[in-house]
KEPAGU-801139 format. One record per residue (C-alpha): residue number from 1; x, y, z. Coordinates in pm, 1 decimal, always signed. Example, Ala and Ser with C-alpha at 12.3 -4.5 7.8 and 13.67 -1.06 7.14 Angstrom:
// KEPAGU-801139
+--------+----------+----------+----------+
: lumlum :     east :    north :       up :
+--------+----------+----------+----------+
:      1 :  +1230.0 :   -450.0 :   +780.0 :
:      2 :  +1367.0 :   -106.0 :   +714.0 :
+--------+----------+----------+----------+
This chain:
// KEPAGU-801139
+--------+----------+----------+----------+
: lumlum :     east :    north :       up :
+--------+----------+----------+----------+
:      1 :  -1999.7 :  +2124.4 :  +1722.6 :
:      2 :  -2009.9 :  +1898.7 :  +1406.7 :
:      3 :  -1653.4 :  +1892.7 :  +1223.6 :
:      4 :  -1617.4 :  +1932.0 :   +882.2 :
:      5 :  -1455.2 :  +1668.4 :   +677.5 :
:      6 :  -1128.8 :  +1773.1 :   +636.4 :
:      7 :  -1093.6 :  +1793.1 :  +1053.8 :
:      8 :  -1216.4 :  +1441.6 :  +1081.9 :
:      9 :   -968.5 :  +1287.1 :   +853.1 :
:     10 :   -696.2 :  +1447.9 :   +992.2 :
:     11 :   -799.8 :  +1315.5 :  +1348.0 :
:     12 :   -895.0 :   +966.2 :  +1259.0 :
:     13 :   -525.4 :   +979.9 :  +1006.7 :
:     14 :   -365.1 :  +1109.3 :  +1349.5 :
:     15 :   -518.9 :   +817.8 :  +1577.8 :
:     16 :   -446.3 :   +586.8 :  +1328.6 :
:     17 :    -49.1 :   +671.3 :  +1310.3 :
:     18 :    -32.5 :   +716.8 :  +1637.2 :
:     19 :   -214.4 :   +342.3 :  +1708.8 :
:     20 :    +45.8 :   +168.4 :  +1475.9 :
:     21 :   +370.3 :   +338.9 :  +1596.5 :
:     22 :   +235.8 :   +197.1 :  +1965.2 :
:     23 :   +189.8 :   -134.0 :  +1815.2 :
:     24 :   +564.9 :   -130.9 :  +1639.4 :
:     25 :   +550.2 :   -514.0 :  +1704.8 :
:     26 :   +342.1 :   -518.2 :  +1401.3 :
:     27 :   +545.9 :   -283.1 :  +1184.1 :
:     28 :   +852.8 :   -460.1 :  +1239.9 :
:     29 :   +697.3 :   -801.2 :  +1178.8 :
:     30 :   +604.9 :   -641.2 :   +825.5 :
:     31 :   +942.7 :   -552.8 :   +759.6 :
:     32 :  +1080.3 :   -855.2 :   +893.1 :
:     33 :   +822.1 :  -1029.9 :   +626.1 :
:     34 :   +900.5 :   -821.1 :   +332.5 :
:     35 :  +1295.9 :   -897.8 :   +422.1 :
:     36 :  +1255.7 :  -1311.1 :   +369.7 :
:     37 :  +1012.8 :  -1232.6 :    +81.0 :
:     38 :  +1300.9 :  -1043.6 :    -88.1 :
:     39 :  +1570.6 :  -1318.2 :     +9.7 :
:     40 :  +1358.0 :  -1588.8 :   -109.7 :
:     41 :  +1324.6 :  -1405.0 :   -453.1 :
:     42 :  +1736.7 :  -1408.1 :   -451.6 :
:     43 :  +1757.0 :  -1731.0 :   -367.0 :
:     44 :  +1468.6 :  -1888.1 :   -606.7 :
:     45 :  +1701.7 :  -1723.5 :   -866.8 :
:     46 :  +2013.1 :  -1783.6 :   -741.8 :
:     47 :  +2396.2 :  -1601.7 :   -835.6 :
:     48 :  +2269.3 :  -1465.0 :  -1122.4 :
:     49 :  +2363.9 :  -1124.3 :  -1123.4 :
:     50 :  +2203.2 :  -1016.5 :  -1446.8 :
:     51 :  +1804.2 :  -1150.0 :  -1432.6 :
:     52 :  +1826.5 :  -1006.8 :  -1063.3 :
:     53 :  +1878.4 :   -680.7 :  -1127.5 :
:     54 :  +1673.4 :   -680.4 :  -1439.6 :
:     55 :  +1370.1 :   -753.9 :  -1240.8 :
:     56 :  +1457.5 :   -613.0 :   -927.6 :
:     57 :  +1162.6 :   -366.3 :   -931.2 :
:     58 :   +917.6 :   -657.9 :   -997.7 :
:     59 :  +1090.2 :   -883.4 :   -666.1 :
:     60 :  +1031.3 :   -491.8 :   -499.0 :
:     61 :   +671.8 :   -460.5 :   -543.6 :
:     62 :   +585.4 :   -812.5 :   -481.3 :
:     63 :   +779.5 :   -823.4 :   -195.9 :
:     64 :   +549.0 :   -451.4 :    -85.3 :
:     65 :   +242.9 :   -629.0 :   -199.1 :
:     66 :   +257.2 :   -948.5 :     +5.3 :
:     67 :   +368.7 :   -745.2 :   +326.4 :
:     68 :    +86.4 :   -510.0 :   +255.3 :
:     69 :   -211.8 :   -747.0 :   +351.4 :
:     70 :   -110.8 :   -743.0 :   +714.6 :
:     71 :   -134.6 :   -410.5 :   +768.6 :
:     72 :   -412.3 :   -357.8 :   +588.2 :
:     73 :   -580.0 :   -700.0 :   +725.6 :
:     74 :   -573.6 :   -530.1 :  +1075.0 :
:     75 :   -670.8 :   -168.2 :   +953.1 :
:     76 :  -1039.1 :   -219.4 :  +1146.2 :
:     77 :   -974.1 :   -460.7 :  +1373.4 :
:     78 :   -968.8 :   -202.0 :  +1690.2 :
:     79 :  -1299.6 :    -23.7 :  +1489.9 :
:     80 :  -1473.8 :   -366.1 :  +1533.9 :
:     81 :  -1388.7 :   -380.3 :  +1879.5 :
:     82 :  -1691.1 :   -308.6 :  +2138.3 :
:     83 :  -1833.5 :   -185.9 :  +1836.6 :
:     84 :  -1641.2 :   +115.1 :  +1779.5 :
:     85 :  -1709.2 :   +111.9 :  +1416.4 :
:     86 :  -2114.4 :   +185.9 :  +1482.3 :
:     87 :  -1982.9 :   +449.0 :  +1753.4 :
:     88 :  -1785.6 :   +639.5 :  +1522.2 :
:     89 :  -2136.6 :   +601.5 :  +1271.0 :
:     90 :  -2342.1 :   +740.8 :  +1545.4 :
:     91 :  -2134.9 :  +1037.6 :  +1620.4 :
:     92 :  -2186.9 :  +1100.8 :  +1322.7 :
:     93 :  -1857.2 :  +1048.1 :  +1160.2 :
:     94 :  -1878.9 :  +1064.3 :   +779.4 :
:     95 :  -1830.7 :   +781.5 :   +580.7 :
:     96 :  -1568.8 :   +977.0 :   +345.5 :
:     97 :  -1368.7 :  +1132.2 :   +668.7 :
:     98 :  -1336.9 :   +750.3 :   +780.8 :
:     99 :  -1223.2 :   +618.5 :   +462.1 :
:    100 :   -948.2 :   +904.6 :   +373.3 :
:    101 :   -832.9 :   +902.9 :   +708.5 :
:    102 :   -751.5 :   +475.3 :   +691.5 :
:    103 :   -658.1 :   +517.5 :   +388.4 :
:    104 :   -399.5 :   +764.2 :   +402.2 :
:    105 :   -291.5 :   +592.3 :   +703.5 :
:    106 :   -238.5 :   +290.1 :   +532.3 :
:    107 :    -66.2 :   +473.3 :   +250.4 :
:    108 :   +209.8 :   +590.4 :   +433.9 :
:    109 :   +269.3 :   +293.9 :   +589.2 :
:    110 :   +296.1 :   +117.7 :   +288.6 :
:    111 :   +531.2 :   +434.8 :   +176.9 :
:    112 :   +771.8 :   +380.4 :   +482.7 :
:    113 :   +832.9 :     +5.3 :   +403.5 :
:    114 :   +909.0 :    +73.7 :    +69.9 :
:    115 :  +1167.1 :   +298.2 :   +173.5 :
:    116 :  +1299.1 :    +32.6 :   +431.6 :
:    117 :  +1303.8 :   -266.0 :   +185.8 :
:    118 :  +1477.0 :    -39.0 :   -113.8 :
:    119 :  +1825.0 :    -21.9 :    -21.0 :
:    120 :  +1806.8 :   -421.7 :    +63.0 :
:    121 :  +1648.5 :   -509.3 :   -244.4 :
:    122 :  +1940.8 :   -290.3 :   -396.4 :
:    123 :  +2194.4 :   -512.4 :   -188.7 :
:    124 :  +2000.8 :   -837.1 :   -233.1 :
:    125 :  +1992.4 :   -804.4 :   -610.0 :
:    126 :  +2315.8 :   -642.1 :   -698.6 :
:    127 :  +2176.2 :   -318.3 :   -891.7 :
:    128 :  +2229.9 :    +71.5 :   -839.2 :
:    129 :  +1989.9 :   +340.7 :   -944.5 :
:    130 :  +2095.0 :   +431.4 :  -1260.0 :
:    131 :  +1871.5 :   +722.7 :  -1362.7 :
:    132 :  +1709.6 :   +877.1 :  -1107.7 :
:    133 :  +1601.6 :   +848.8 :   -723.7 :
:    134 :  +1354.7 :  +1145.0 :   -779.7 :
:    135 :  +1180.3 :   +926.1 :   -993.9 :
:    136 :  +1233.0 :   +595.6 :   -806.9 :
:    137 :  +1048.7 :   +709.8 :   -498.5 :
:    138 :   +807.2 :   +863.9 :   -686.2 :
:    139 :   +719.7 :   +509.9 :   -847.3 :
:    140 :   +734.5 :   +404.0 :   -472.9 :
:    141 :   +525.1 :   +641.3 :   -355.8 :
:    142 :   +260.2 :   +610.2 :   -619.7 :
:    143 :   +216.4 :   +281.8 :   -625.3 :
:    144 :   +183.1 :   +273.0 :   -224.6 :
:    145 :   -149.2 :   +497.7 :   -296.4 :
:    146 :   -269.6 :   +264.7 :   -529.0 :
:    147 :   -283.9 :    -38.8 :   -328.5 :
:    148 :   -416.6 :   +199.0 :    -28.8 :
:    149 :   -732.9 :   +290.8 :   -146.1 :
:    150 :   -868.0 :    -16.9 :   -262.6 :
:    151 :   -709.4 :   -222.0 :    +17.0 :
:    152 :   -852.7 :    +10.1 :   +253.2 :
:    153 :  -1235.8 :    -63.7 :    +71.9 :
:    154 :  -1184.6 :   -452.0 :    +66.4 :
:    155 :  -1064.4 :   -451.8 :   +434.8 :
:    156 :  -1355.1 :   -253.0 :   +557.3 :
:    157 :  -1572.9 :   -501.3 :   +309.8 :
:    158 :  -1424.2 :   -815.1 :   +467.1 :
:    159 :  -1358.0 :   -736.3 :   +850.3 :
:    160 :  -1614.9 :   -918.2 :   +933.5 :
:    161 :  -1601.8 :  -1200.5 :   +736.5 :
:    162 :  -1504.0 :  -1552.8 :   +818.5 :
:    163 :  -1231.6 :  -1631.9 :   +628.0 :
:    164 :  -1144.8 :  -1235.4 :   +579.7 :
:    165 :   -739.6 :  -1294.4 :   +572.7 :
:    166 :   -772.3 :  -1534.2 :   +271.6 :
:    167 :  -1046.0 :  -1296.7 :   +129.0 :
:    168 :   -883.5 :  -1002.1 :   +116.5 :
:    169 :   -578.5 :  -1113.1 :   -103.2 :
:    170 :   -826.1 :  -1269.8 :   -307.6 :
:    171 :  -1018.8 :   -922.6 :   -378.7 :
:    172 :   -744.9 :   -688.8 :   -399.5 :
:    173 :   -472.6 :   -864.2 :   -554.8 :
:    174 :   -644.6 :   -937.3 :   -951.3 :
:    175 :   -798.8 :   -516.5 :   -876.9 :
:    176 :   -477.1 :   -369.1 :   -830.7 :
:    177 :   -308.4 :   -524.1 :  -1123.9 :
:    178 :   -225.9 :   -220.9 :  -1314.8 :
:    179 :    -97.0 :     +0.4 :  -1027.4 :
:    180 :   +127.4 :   -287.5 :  -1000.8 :
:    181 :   +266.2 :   -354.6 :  -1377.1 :
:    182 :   +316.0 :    +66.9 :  -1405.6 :
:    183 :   +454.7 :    +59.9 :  -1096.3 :
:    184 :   +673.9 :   -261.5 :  -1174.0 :
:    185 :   +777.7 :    -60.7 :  -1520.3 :
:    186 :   +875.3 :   +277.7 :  -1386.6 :
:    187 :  +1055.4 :   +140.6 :  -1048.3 :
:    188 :  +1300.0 :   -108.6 :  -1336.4 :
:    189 :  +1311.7 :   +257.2 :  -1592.3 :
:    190 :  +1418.6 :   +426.8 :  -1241.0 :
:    191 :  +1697.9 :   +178.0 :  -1155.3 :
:    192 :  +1806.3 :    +27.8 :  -1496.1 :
:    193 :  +1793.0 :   +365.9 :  -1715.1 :
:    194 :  +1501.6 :   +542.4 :  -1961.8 :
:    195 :  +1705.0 :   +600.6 :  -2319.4 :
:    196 :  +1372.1 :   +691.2 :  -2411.3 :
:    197 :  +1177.2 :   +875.8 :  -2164.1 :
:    198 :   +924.2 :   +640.9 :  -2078.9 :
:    199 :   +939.5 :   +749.9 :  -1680.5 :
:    200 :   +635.4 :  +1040.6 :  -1718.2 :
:    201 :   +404.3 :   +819.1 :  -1896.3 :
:    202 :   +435.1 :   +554.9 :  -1639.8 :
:    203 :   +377.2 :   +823.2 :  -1362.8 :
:    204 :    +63.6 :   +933.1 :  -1579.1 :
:    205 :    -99.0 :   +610.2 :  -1579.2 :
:    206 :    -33.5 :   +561.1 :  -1192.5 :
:    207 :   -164.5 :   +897.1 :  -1118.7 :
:    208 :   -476.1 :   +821.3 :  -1335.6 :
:    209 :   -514.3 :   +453.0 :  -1139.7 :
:    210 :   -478.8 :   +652.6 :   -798.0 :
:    211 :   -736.9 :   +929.2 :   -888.2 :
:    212 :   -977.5 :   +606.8 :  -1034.8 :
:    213 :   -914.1 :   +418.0 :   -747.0 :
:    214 :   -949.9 :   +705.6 :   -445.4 :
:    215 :  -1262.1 :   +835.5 :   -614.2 :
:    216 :  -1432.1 :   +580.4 :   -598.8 :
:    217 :  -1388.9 :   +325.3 :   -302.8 :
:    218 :  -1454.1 :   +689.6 :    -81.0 :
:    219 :  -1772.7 :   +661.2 :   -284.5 :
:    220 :  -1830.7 :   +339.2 :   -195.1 :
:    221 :  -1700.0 :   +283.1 :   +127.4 :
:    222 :  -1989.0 :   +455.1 :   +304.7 :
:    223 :  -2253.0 :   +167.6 :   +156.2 :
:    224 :  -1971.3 :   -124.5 :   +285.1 :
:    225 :  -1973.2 :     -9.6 :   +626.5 :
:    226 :  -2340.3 :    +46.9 :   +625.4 :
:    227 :  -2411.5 :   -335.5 :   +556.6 :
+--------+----------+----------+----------+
């Protein structure tokens, strides 16, 4: 009995969870990376109370950025594996199943550290949330989707690369630039204040990046796997 889509996203997003709460070595090693990135932002500034909590939502989302290549450098390493990848192709699994189901994966993962790194980046650069936590994790959440999709595209495109873990930073991190500044802008209105309402039309624009972005790299993610 074929599946329809739906089912097979939900069973490759369920194998996929389930795979990286096994491997929590790998989780907490993100963490534990995100953690120095965000003391070495504090300490590059130094006791400066003031510039660190004005640009605590940039430190954030660098910090998420950096720590996001490693989980999404190893997001088909088991699928290359005694060529799993072709097996799941031969079943046949569709393309857009496949992608959704990584993706998503990948998405909450990146969700989850964001969440774990918050309240230390709150500690780390002496600010409180000042208008809204609603809103904060929104920004959070967002912005997680937006550097899930096309991470998930340009790890699939350079899994078998040589080279693939200098690649993929090299790819994704100039595409992703705008999911970053909104998310930068709304995650500093969230903590610092919005006088002047600025909070929905950041959300807008990161909603409009994540529709751009999902839309198309499930497009084109069946054509990189086929090469």
């Amino acid at each position: 009995m074929t599946l329809s889509v739906l089912d097979q996203t939900r069973r490759i997003l369920h194998k996929d969870l389930l795979l990286s709460w096994r491997s929590r070595a790998r989780v907490v090693a993100q963490v534990c990376f995100g953690t120095v990135t965000l003391m070495m932002f504090s300490f590059a500034v130094g006791p400066n109370n003031d510039v660190l909590s004005r640009h605590a939502g940039g430190y954030l989302w660098l910090a998420l950025l950096l720590a996001s290549i490693l989980s999404l450098g190893e997001s088909f390493r088991l699928e290359l594996e005694d060529a799993a990848l072709e097996g799941l192709q031969l079943l046949p699994v569709d393309p857009r199943a496949l992608f959704f189901g990584k993706a998503i994966a990948n998405g909450v993962q990146l969700l989850v550290l964001g969440v774990i790194l918050l309240p230390l980046a709150l500690v780390l650069f002496s600010t409180t949330v000042k208008f809204s936590w609603v809103w904060l994790l929104s920004f959070v959440a967002l912005g997680s989707a937006g550097l899930a999709a096309p991470g998930t595209l340009y790890s699939a495109m350079t899994s078998r690369a040589r080279g693939k873990d200098v690649m993929l930073p090299l790819l994704l991190f100039p595409l992703v630039i705008p999911v970053l500044l909104s998310a930068v802008k709304g995650t500093n209105l969230a903590l610092l204040g919005d006088p002047m309402a600025q909070s929905r039309s950041w959300v807008s624009i990161l909603i409009c990046f994540d529709l751009i972005y999902w839309s198309l790299c499930s497009i084109l993610f069946g054509r990189v796997i086929d090469e």
